[in-house]
N, C-alpha and C positions, 0 to 999 in steps of 0.2 A: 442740572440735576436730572433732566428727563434726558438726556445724551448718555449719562451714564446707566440712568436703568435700562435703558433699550441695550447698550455696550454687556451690561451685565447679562439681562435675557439672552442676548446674543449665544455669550459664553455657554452658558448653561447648558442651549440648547446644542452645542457643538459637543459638549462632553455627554450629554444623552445619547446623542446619535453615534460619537466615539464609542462607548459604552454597549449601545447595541450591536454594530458593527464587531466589535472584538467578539462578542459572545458569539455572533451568528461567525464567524472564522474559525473558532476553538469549535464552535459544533461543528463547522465543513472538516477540521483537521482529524477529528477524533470519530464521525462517522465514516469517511475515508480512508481509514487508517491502512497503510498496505500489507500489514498481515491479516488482514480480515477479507482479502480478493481469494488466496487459495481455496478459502473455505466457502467462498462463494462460486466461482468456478466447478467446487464438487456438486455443490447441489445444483447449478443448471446442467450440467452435464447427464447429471443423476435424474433431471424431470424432463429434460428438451433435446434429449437424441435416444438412440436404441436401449440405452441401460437401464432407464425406467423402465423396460421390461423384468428385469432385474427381481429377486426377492427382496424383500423389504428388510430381510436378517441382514443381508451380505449390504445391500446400500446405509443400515445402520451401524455396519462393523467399521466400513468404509472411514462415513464420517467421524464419527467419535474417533479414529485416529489423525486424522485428519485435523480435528480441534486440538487434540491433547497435542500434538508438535508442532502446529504451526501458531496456537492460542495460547493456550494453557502450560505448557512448559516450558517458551521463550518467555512466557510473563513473568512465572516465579522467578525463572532463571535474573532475569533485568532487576526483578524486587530485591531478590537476595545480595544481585553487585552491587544497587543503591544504597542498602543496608550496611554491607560491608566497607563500602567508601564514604559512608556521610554524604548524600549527595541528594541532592532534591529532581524535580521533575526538571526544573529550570537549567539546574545542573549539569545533566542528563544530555542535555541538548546540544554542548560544546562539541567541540571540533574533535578534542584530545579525550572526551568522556564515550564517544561514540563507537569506539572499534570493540568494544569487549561485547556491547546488546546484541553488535554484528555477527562475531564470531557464534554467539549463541545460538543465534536464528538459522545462520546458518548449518552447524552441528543438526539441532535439532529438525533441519527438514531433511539436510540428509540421511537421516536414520528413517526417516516418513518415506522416503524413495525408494531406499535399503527395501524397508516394508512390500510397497508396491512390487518392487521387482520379482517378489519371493511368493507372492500371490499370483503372478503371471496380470497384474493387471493391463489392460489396453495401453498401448503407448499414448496414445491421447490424454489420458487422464497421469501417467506418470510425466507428462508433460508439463503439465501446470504448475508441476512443484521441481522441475527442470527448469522452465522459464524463470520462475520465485528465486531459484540457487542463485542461476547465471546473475540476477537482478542485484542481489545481494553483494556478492565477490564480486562485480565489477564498481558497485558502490562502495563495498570494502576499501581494495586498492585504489578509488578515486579519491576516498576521504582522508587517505593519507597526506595528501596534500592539498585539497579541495574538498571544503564542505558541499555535498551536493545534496538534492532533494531528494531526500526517501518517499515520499508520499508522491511527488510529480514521477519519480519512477516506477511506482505502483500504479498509477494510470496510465501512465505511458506503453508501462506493459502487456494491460489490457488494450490498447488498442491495437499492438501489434500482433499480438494474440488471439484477435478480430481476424483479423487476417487470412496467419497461419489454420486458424481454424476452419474459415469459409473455404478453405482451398480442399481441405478432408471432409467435410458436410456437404457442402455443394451450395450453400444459403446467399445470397446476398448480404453482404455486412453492411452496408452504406448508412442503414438507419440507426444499427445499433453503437456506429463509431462517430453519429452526429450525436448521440447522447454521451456517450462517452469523452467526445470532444470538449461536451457544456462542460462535465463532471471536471476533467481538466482544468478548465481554465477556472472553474469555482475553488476548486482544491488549491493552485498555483496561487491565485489571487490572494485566498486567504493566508496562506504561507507568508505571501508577503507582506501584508496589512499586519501579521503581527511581529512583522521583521525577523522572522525563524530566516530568511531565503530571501538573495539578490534575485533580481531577474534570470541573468545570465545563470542562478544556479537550479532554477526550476525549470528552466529551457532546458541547461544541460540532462536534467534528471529526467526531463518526458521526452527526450533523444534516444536517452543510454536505455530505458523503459522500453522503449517502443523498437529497438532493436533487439531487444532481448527477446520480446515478446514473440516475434518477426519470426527470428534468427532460433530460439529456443527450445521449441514444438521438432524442429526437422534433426535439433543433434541427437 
């Protein structure tokens, strides 16, 4: 009898700890999210190099496009094709359900680029949503026959981007691609604890990421 309450306690405490682990994963996946790096990329750009010189009208014209295409209108855009195929968040996540949120994201940063170009923005800053394109269309074409990780190729991007960037600033990246690094393997991990993502597909995704990122800035 005392074998099995300890067996039971056992249990319990494994499905607690299960329990919090999943949560604390879905909050790594969902603060992580890789369309949420564009919009952060505008705003250090906009506080921690020469553009914070910048009037405060033009840096808030900036962003508010900036959210509405790479936020706010892939969002509706994924809502409205959930709606229209019956399809859950869960849903959402297949192999065969994934190409159309893509397309979306895609369209809609190209139009945010379109924008930039037409403003004469800095190449540096139409970069970020260059890199995001590449990131996308090369996950596109990958998931046509390989599910690969969207969120491990959002970090992977940024740190390639790290990079590309210290090469145009002149800064040492070392410290901010050791955080970047943690954020990685926190994001991967969690990907896989909730079985979204094999190894080999979070690897592949902070590969394809981190060339894009690399490689993205200089096309």
């Amino acid at each position: 009898m005392g074998e099995q309450n300890i067996e039971q306690k056992s249990r319990v405490e494994r499905l607690r700890e299960h329990a919090s682990m999943s949560v604390l994963a879905r909050a790594m996946s969902n603060v992580f999210r890789p369309s949420y790096f564009p919009m952060l990329g505008f705003v250090l750009l906009l506080m921690f190099t020469y553009l914070s010189q910048l009037p405060w009208q033009f840096k808030a014209v900036i962003l508010a496009m900036v959210y509405l295409f790479t936020l706010f209108l892939p969002a509706i855009g994924v809502y409205a094709f959930r709606r229209m195929r019956r399809l859950n968040v869960q849903q959402l996540t297949l192999h065969h359900n994934r190409l159309v949120p893509y397309v979306l994201h895609i369209i809609c940063y190209g139009v945010l680029l379109r924008f930039l170009f037409s403003i004469h923005a800095p190449v540096f800053m139409g970069g970020i949503i260059v890199i995001s394109l590449l990131v996308q269309c090369v996950c596109t074409v990958t998931t046509l026959w390989w599910k690969v990780s969207m969120h491990s190729a959002g970090v992977g991007a940024i740190m390639g981007a790290l990079v590309a960037y210290s090469s145009i600033f002149h800064f040492n990246p070392v410290w901010w691609l050791c955080l970047a690094l943690l954020v990685s393997g926190a994001v991967n991990s969690s990907r896989m604890y909730l079985r979204q993502h094999t190894l080999w597909q979070v690897l592949g995704g902070t590969l394809i990421g981190f060339a894009c990122g690399l490689v993205g800035l200089f096309i």
